[in-house]
Backbone as CSV, one residue per row, in Angstrom:
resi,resn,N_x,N_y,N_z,CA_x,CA_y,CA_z,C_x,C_y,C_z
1,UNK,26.178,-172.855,212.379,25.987,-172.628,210.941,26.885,-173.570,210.166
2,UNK,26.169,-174.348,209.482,27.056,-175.342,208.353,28.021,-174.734,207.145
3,UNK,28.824,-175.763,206.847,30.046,-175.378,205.972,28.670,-174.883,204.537
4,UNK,29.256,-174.029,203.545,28.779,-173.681,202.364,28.789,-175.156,201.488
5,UNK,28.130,-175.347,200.349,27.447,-176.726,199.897,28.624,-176.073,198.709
6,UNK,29.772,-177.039,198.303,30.438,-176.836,197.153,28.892,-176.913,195.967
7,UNK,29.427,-176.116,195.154,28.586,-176.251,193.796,29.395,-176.072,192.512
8,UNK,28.494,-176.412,191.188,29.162,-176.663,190.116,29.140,-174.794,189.381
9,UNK,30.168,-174.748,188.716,30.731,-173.673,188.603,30.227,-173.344,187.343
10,UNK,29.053,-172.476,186.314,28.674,-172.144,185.358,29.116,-170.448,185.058
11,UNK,29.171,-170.180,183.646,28.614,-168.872,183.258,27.835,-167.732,183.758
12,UNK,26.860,-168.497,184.243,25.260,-168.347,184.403,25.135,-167.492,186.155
13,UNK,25.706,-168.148,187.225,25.284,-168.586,188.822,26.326,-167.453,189.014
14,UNK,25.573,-167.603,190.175,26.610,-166.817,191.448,27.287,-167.735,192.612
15,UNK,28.086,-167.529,193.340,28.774,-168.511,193.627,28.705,-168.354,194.922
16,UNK,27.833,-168.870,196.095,27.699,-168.241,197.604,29.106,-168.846,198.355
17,UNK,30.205,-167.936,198.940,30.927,-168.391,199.612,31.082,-168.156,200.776
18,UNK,29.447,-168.178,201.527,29.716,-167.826,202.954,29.770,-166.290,203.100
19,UNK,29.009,-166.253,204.760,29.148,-165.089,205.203,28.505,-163.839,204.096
20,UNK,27.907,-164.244,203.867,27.019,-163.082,203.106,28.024,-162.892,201.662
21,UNK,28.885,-163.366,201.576,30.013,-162.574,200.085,29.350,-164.025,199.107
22,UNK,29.113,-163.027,198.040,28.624,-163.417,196.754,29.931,-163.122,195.988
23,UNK,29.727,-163.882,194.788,31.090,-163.774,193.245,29.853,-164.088,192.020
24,UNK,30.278,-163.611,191.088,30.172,-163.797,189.855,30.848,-164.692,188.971
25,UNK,30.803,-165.852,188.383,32.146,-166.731,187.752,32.572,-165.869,186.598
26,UNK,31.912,-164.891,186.052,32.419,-164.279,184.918,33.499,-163.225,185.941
27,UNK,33.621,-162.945,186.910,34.639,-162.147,187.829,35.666,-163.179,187.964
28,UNK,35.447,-164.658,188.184,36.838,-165.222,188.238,37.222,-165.711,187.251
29,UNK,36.590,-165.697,186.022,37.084,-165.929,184.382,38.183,-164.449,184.240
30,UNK,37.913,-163.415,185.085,38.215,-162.374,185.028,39.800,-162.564,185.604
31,UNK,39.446,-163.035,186.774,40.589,-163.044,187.477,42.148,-163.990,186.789
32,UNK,41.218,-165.044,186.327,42.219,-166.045,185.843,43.178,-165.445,184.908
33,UNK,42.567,-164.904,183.786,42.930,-164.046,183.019,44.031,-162.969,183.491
34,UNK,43.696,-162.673,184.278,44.664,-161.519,184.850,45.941,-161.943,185.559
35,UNK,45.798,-163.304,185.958,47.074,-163.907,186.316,47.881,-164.925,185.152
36,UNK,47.440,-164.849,184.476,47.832,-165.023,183.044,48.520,-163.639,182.140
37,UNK,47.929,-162.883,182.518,48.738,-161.504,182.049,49.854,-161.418,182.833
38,UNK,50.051,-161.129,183.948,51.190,-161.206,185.056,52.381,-162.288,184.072
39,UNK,52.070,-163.232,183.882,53.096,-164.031,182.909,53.323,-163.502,181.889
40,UNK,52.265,-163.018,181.126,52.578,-162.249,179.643,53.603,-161.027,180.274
41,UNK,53.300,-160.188,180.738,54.117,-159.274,181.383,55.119,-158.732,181.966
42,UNK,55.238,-159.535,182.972,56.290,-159.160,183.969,57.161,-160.679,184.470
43,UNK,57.130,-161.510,183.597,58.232,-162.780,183.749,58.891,-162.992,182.921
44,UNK,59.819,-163.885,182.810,60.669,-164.625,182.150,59.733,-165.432,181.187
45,UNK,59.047,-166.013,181.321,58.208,-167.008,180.907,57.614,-166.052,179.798
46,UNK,57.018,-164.999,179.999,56.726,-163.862,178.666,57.418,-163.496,178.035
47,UNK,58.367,-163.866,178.261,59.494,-162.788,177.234,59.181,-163.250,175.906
48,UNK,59.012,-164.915,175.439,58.740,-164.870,174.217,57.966,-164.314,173.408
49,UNK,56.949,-164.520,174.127,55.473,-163.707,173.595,55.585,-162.139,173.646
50,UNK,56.392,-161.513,174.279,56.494,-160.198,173.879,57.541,-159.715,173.633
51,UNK,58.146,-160.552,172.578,59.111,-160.164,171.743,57.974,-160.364,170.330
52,UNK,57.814,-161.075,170.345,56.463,-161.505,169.262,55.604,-160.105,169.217
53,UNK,55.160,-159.770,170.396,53.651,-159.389,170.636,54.454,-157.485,170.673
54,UNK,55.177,-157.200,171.520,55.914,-156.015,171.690,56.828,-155.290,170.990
55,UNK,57.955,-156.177,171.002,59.301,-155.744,169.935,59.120,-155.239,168.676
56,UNK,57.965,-155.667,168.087,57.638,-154.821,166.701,57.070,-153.672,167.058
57,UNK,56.734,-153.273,167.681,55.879,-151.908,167.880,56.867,-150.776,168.203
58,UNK,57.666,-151.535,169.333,58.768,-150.629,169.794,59.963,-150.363,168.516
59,UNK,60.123,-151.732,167.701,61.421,-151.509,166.600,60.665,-150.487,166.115
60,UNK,59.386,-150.488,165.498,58.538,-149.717,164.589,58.947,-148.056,164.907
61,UNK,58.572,-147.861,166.548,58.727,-146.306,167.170,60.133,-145.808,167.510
62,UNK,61.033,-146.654,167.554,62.759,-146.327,166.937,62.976,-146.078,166.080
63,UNK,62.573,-147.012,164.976,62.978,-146.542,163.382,62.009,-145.377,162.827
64,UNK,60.952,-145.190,163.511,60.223,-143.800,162.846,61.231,-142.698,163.179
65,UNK,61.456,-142.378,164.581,62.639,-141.161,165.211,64.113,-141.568,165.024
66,UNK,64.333,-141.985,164.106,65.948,-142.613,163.823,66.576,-140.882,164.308
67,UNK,66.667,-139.996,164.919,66.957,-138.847,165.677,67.349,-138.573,166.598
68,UNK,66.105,-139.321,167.457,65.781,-139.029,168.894,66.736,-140.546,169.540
69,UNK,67.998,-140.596,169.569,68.530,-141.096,170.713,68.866,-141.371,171.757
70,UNK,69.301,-140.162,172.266,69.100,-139.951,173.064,68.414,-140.218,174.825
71,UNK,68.237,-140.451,175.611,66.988,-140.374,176.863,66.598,-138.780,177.180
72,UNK,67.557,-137.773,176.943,66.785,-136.086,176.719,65.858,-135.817,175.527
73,UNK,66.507,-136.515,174.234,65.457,-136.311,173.323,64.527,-136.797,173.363
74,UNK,64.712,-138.081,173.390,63.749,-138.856,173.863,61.963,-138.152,174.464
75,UNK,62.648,-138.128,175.640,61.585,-137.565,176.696,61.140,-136.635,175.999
76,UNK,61.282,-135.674,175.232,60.382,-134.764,174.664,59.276,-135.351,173.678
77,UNK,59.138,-136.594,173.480,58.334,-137.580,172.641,57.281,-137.826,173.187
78,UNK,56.106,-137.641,173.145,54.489,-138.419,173.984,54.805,-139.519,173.148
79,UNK,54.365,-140.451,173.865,53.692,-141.857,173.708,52.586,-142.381,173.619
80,UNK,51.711,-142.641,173.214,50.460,-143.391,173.949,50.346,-144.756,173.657
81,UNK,49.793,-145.517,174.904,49.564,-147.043,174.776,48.275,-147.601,175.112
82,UNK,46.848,-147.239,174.664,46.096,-147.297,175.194,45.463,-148.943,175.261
83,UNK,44.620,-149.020,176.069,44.815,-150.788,176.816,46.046,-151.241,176.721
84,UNK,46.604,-150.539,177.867,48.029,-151.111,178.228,48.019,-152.059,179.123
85,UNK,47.191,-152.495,179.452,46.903,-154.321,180.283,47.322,-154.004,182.137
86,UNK,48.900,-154.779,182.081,49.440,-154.695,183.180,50.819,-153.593,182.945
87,UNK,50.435,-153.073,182.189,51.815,-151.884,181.697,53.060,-151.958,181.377
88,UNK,53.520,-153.555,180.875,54.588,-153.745,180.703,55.331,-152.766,179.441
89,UNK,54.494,-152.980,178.336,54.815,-151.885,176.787,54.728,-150.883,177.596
90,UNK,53.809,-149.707,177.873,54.579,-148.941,178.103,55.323,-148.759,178.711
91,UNK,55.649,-149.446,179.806,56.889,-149.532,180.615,58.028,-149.516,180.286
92,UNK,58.289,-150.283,179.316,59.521,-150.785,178.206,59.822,-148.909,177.319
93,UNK,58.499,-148.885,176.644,58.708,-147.721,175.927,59.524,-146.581,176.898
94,UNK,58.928,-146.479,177.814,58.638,-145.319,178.981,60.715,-145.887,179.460
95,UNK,61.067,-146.993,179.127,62.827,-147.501,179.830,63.757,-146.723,178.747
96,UNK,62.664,-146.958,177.620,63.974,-146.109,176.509,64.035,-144.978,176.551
97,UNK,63.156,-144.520,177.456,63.363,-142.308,177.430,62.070,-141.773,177.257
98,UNK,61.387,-142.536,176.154,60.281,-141.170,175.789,59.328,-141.705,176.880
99,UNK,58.474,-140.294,177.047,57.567,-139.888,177.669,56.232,-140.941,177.533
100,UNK,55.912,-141.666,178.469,54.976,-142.292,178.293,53.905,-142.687,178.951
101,UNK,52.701,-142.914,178.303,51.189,-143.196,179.069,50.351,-144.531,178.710
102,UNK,50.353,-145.046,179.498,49.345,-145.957,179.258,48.199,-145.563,179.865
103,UNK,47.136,-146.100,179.126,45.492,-146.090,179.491,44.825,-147.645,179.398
104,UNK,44.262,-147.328,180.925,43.461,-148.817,180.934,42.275,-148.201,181.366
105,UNK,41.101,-149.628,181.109,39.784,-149.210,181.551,39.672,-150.907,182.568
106,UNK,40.224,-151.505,182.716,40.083,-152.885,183.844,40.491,-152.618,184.577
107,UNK,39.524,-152.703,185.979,39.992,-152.049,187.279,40.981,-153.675,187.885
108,UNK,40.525,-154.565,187.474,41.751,-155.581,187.507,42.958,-155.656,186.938
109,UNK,42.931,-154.842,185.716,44.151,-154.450,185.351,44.736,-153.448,185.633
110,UNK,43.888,-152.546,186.441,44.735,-151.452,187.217,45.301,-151.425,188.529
111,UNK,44.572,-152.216,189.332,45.201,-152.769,190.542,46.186,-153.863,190.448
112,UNK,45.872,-154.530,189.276,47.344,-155.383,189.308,48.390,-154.773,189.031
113,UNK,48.475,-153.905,188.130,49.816,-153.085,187.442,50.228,-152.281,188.844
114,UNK,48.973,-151.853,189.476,49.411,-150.539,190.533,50.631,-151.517,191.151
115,UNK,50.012,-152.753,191.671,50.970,-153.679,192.654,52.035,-154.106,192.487
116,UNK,52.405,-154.686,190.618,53.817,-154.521,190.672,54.554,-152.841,190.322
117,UNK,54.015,-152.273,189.959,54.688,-150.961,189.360,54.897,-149.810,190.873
118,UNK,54.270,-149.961,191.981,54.161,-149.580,192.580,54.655,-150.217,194.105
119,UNK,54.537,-151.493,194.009,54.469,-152.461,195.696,55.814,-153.498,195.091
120,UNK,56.594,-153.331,194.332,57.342,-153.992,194.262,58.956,-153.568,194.453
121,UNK,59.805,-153.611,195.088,61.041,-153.561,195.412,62.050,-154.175,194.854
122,UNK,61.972,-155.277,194.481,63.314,-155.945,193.660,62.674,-157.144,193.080
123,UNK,63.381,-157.604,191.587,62.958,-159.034,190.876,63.334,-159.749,191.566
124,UNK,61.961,-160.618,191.111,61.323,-161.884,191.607,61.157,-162.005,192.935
125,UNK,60.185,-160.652,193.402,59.801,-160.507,194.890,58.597,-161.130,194.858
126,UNK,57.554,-161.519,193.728,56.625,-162.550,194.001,56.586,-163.769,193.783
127,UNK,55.717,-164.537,193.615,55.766,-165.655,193.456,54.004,-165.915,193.008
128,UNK,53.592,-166.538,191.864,52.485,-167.010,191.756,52.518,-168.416,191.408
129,UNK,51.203,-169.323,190.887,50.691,-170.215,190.868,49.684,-169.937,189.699
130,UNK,49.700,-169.522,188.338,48.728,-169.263,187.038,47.745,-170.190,186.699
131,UNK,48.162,-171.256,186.875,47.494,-172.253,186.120,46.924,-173.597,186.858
132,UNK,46.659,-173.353,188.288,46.207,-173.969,189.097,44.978,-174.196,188.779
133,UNK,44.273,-173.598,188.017,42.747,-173.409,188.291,42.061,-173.946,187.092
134,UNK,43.160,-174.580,186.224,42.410,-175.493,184.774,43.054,-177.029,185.319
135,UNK,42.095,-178.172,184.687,42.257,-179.531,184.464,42.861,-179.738,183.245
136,UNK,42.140,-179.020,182.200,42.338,-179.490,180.965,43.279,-179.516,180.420
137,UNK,43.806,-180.211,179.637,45.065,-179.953,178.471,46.414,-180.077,179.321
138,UNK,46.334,-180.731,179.963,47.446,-180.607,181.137,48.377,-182.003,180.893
139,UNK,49.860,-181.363,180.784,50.370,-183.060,180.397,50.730,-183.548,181.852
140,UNK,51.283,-182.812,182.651,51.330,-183.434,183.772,50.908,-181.963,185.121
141,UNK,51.351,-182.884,186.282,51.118,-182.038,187.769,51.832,-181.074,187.480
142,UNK,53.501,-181.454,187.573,54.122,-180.212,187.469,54.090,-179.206,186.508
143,UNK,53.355,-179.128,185.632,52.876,-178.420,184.671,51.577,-177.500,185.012
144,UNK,51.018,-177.651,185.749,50.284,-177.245,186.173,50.169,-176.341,187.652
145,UNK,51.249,-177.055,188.312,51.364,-176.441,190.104,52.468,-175.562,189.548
146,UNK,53.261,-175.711,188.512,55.144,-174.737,188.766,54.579,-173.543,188.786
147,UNK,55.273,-172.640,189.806,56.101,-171.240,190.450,56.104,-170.520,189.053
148,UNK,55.942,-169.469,189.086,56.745,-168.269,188.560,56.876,-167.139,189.347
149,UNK,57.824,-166.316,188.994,58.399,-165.665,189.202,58.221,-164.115,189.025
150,UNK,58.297,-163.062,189.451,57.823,-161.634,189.297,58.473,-160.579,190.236
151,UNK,58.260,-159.663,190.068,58.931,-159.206,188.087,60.122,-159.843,187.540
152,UNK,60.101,-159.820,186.157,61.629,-160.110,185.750,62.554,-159.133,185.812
153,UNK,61.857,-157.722,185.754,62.697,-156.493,185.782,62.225,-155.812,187.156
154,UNK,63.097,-154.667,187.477,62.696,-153.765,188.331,62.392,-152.638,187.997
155,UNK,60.623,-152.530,188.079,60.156,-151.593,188.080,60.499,-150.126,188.115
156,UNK,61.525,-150.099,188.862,61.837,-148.531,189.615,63.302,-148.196,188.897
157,UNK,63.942,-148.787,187.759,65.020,-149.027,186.737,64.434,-147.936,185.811
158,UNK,63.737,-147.105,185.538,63.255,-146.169,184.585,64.462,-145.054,184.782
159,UNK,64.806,-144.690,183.806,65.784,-143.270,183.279,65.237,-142.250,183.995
160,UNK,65.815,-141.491,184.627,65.653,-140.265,185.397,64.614,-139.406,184.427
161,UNK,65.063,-138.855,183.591,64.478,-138.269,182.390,62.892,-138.793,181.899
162,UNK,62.946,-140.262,181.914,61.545,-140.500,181.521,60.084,-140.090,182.095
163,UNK,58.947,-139.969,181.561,57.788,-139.678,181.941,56.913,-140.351,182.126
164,UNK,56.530,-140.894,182.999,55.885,-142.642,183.099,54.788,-142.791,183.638
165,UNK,53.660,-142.634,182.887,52.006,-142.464,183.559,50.947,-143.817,183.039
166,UNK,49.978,-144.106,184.178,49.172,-144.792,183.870,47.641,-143.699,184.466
167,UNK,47.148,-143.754,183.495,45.784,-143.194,183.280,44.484,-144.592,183.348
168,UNK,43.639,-144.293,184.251,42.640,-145.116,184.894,41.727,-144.266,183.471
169,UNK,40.701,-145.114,183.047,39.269,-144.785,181.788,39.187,-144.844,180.835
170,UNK,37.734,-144.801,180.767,37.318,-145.444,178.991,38.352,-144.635,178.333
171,UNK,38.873,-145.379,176.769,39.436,-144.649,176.264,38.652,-143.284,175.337
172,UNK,38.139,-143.944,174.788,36.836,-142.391,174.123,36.578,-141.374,175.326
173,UNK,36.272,-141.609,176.599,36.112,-140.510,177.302,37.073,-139.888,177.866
174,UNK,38.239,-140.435,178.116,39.450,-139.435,178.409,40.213,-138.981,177.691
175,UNK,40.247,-139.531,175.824,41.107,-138.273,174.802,39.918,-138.025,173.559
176,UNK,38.905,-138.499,174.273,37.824,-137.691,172.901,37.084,-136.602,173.265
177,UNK,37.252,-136.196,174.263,36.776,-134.813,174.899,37.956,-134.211,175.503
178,UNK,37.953,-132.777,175.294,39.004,-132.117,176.262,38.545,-131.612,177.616
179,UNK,38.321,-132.197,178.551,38.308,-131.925,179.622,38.969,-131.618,180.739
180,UNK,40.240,-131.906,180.139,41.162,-131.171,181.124,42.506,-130.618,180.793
181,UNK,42.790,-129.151,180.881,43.285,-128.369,180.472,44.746,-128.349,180.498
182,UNK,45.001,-129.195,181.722,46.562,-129.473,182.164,46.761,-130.602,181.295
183,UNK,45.644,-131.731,180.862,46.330,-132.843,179.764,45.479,-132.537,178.506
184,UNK,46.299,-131.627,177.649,45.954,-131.409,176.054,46.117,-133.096,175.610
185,UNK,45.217,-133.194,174.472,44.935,-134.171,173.985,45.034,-134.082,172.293
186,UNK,44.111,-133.190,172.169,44.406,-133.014,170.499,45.766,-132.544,170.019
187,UNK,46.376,-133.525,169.064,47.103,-132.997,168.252,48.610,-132.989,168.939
188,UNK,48.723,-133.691,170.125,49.354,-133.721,171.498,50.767,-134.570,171.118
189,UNK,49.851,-135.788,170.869,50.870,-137.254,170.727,51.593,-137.962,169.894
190,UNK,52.832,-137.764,170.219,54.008,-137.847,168.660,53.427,-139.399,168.196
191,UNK,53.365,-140.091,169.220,53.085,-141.896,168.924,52.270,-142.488,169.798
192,UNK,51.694,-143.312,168.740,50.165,-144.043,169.519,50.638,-145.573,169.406
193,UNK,50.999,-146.310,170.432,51.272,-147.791,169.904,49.743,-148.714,170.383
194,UNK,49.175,-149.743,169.560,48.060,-150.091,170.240,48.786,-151.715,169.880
195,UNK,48.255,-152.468,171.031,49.048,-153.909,171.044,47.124,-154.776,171.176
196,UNK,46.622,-155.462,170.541,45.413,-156.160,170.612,44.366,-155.526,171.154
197,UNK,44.038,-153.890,170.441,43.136,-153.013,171.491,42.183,-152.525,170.225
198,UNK,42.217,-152.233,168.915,41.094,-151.812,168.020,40.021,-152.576,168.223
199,UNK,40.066,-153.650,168.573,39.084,-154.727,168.387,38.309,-154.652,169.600
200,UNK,38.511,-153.710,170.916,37.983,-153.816,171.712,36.697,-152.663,171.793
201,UNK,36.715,-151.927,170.512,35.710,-150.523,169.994,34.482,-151.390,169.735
202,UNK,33.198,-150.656,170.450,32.263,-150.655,170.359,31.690,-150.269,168.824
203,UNK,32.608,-149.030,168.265,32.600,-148.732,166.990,34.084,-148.385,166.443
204,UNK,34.477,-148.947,165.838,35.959,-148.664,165.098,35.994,-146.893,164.453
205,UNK,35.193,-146.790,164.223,34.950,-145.519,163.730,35.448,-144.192,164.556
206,UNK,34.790,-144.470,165.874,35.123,-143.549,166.881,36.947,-143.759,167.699
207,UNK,37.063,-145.007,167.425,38.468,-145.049,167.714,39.338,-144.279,166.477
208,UNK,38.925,-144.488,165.361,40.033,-144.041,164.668,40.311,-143.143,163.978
209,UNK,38.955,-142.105,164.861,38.633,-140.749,164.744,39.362,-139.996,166.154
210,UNK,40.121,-140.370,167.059,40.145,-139.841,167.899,41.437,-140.490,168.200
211,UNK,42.034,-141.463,167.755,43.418,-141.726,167.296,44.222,-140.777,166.557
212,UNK,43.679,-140.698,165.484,43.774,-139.205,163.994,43.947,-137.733,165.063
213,UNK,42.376,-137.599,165.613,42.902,-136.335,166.393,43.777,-136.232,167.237
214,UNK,44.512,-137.018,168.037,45.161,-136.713,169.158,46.146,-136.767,168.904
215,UNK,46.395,-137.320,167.576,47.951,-137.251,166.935,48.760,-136.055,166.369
216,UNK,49.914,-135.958,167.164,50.457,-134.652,166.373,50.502,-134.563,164.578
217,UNK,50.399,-133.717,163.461,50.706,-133.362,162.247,52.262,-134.673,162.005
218,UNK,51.696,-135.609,161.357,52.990,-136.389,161.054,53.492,-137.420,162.032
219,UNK,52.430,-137.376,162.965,52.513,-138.432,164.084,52.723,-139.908,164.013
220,UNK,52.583,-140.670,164.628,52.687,-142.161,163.930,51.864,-143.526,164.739
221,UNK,50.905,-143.375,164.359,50.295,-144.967,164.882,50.636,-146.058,164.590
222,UNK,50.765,-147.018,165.066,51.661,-148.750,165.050,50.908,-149.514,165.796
223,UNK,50.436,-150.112,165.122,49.074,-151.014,165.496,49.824,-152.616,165.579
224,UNK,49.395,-153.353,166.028,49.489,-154.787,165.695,48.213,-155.478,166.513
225,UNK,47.712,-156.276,166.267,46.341,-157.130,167.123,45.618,-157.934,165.939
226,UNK,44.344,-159.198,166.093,43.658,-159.267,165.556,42.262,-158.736,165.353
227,UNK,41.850,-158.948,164.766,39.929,-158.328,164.938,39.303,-159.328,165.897
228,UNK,39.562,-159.342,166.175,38.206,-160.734,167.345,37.630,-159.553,168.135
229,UNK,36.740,-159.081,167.510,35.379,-157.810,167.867,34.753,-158.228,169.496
230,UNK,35.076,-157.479,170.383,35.052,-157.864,171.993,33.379,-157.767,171.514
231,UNK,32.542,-156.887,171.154,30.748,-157.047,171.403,30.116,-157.288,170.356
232,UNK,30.780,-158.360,169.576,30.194,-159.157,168.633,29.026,-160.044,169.332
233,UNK,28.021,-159.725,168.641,27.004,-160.768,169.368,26.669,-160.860,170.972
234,UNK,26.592,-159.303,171.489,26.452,-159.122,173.044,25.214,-159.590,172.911
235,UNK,25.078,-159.645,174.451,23.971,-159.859,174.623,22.804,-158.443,175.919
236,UNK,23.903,-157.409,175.712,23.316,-156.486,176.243,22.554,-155.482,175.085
237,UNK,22.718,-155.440,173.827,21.881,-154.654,173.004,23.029,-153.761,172.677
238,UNK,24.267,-153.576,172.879,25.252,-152.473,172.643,25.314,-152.284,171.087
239,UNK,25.726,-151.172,170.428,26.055,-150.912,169.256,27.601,-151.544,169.106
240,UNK,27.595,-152.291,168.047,28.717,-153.021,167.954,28.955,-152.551,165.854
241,UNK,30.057,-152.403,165.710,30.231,-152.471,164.213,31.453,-153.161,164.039
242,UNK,31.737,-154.513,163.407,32.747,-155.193,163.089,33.069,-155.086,161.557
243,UNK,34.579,-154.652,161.214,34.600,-154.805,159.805,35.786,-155.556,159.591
244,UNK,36.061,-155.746,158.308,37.523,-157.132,157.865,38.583,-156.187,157.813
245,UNK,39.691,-156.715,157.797,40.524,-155.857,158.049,40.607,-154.989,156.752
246,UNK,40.813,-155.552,155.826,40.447,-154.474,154.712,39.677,-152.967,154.713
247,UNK,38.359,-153.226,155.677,37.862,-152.449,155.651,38.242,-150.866,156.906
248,UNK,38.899,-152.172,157.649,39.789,-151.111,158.781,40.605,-150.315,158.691
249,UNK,41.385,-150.705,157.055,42.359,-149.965,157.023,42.149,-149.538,155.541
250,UNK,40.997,-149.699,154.798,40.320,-148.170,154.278,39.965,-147.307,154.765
251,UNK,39.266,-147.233,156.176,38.575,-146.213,156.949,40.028,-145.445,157.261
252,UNK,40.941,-146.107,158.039,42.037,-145.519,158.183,42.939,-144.593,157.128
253,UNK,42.796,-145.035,156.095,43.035,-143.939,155.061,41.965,-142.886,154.737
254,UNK,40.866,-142.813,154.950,39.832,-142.589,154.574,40.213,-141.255,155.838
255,UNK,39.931,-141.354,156.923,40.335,-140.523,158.102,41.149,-139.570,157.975
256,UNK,42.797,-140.009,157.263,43.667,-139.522,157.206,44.916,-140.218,157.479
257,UNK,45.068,-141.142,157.841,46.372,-142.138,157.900,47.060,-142.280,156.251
258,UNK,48.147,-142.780,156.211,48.901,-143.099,155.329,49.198,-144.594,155.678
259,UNK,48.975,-145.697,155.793,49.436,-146.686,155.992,50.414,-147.604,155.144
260,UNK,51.781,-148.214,156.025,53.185,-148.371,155.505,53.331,-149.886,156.477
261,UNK,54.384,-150.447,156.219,55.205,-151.650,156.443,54.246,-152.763,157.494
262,UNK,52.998,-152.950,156.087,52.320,-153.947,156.332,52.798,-155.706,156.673
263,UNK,52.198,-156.191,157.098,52.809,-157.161,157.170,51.861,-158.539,158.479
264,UNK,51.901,-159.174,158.837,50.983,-160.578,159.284,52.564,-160.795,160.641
265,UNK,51.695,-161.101,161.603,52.889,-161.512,162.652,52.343,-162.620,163.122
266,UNK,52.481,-164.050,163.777,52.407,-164.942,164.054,52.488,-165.074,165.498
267,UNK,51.522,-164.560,166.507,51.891,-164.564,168.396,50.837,-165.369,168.746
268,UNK,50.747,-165.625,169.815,49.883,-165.881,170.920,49.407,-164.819,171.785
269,UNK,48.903,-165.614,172.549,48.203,-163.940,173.664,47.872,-164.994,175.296
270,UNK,48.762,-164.616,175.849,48.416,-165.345,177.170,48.460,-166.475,177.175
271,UNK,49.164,-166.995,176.217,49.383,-168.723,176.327,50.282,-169.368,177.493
272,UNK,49.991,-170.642,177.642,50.659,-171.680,178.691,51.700,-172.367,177.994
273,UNK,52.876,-172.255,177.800,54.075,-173.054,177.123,53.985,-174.665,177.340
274,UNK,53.160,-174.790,177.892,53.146,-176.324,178.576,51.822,-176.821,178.512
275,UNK,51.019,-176.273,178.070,50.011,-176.965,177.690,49.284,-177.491,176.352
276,UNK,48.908,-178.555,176.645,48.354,-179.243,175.612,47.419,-178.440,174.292
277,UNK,47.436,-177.494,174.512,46.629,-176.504,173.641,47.244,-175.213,173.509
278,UNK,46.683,-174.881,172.600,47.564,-173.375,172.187,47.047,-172.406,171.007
279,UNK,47.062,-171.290,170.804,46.224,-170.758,169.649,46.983,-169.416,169.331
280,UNK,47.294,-169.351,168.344,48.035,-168.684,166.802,47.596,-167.660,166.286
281,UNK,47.346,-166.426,166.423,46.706,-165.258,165.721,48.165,-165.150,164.600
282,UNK,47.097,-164.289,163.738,47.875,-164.066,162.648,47.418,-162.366,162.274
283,UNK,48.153,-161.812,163.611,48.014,-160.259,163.639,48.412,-159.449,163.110
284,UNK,47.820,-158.796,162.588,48.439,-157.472,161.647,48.944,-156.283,161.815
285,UNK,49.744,-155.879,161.512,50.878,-154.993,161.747,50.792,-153.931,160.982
286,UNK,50.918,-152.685,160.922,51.223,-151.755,160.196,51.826,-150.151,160.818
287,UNK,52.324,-149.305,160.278,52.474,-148.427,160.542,52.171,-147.584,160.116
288,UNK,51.203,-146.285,161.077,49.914,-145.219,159.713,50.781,-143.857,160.368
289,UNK,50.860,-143.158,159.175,51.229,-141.628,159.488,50.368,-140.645,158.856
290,UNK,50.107,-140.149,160.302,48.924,-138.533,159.878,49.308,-137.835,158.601
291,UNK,48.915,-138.147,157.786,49.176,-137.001,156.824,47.841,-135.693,156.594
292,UNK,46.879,-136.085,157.035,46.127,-134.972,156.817,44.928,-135.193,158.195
């Protein structure tokens, strides 16, 4: 049996690599991505970007509980972080004491997080290669082949006291129904931090109806992300509703939020420090409290 016939790599194809195993290229657009998060996340090399991308959310959920100092008080605090990626935010949240959950729905982002949060023993027990897999924009080799490093922290460094969960599913189906009796949902969660995740609603509506409910009386959501609407223009027929931000954060009052310490932040999202290209959101920030 002959070697497999290299072929050109589209959108479109499937990719035969022998032995009966098929790929999808939209699975390794997938993948790439995900080793690009691993940098956003859990290196040195991220730290900038999530001081940018993180540190406001977290200053935001300190200065709301200017109280809770503590790591005992703390822990009596729910958290929520829903599309928590590779779980670094809540991780961080979950280091300062309070009680915390992230929710993902990428089973690539759940097996990656499982592996460092779980299969890892001490920083910089891995080693990857991110950016092997682009030509473009590249100023040189070593820019392209260099090492990093993983984790920057150790995982297993969490406060005795803290509460530290990752929840696998859609987000609408695991806190917009109560289905399970041991995890109350309504009315539950002192703080909701969302880091580049509204935009991933099929309908904004239903997110920020079920944000509102699950929030305790006086609770506090802290948003930051742009709108870049994930099923804008699908091509599966899905119900998609995109609105300007204006209109996001009328509905949000409209719901019941109070929205406070507006403001435009300037990050990236998974960028390469070394490459010839680079791209600038100009994400918005705010902090909404349940008032009704």
């Amino acid at each position: 049996m002959g070697q497999p016939q290299a072929i050109l790599m589209t959108m479109d194809i499937l990719i035969p690599l022998g032995m009966g195993i098929i790929i999808r290229m939209t699975n390794t657009i997938t993948l790439r991505s995900t080793l690009k998060q691993f940098v956003r996340d859990w290196t040195e090399e991220g730290a900038q970007e999530r001081e940018m991308c993180y540190q406001p959310l977290i200053d935001a959920l300190v200065e709301f509980y200017p109280n809770t100092q503590s790591p005992e008080d703390r822990s009596k605090l729910r958290v929520l972080v829903p599309g928590a990626g590779l779980g670094r935010l809540a991780w961080d949240v979950a280091k300062l004491g309070f009680s915390c959950q992230g929710n993902e729905f990428s089973h690539y982002m759940l097996l990656s997080s499982y592996f460092i949060l779980n299969r890892t023993e001490s920083i910089g027990q891995h080693k990857l290669y991110p950016y092997v897999h682009s030509f473009s924009n590249v100023p040189n080799r070593q820019a392209m082949l260099r090492e990093v490093s993983l984790p920057d922290v150790s995982p297993s460094s969490l406060p005795p006291t803290s509460n530290f969960s990752l929840v696998a599913g859609d987000f609408e189906e695991i806190y917009g129904v109560e289905s399970d009796p041991d995890e109350p949902q309504s009315g539950q969660w002192d703080a909701i931090l969302t880091c580049f995740f509204i935009d991933t609603a099929k309908n904004i509506v239903n997110y920020l109806r079920i944000i509102h409910k699950i929030l305790a009386p006086g609770g506090v959501w802290i948003n930051l992300g742009p709108l870049l609407w994930h099923f804008e223009n699908n091509n599966t027929n899905d119900l998609s509703i995109e609105l300007d931000l204006e209109e996001v954060k009328a509905l949000a009052r409209e719901i019941g939020f109070e929205i406070s310490n507006e403001r435009d932040i300037d990050t990236t999202y998974t960028s390469n420090s070394q490459s010839m290209l680079g791209y600038v959101y100009k994400a918005a920030f705010w902090t909404a409290t349940k008032v009704a």
